[in-house]
C-alpha positions as a printed Julia matrix, in Angstrom:
79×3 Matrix{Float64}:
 104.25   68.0   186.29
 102.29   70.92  187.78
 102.74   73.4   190.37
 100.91   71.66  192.92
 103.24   68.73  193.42
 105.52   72.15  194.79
 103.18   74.75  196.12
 102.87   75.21  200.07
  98.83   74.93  200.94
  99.45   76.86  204.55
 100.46   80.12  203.51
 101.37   82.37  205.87
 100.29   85.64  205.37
 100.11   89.49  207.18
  97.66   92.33  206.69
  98.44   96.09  205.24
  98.54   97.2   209.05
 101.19   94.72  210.32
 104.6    96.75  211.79
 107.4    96.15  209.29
 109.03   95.0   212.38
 106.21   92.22  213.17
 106.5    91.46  209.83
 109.97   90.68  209.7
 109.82   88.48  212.92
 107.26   86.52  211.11
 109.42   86.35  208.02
 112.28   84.89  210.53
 110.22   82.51  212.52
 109.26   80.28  209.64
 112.71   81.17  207.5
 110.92   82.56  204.35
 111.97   85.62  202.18
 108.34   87.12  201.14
 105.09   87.33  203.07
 101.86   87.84  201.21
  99.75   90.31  202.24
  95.77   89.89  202.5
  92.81   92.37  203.29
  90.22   92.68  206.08
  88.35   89.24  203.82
  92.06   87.58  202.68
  92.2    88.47  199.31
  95.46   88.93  198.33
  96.97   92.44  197.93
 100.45   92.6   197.58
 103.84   90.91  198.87
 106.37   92.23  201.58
 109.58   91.08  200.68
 112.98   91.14  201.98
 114.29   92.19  198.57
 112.0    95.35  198.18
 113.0    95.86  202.12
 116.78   95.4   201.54
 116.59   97.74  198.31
 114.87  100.27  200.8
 116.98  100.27  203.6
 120.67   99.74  202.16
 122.43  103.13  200.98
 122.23  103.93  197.46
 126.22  104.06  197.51
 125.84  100.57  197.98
 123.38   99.75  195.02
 125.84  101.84  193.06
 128.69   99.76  192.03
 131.09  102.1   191.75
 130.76  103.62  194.67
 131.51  101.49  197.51
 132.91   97.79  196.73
 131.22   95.61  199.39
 129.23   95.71  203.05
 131.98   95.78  205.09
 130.53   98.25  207.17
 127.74   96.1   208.03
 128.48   94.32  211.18
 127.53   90.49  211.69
 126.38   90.67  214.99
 123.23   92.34  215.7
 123.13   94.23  218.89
């Protein structure tokens, strides 16, 4: 079996100049957890991922175990 049988053939992709916030919205509207990024002729450059972005954004008392033992602090409901 190859990787075709499971590979998506309409990517959907962002350039380098793309808001993190447009980004994200574009990650949300078609549920997926990494957009590829292309240049100016849509060669691929890179990937913006919600990992990378999570590992960015959260406190590093959270990423440190021993520091704080869950998210609790993180509300569910955005505002």
């Amino acid at each position: 079996m190859s990787a075709k049988k499971f590979m998506t053939r309409d990517v959907i992709t962002t350039v380098m100049t793309t808001s993190i916030a447009d980004a994200l919205f574009t990650m949300c509207q078609h549920r997926i957890h990494n957009l590829p990024v292309v240049d100016h002729k849509g060669v691929f450059v890179g990937i913006f991922g919600i990992q990378h972005l999570l590992h960015e954004l959260l406190p590093v008392a959270v990423i440190i175990k021993s520091r704080l033992m869950g998210l609790s602090f993180v509300s569910d409901n955005p505002q």
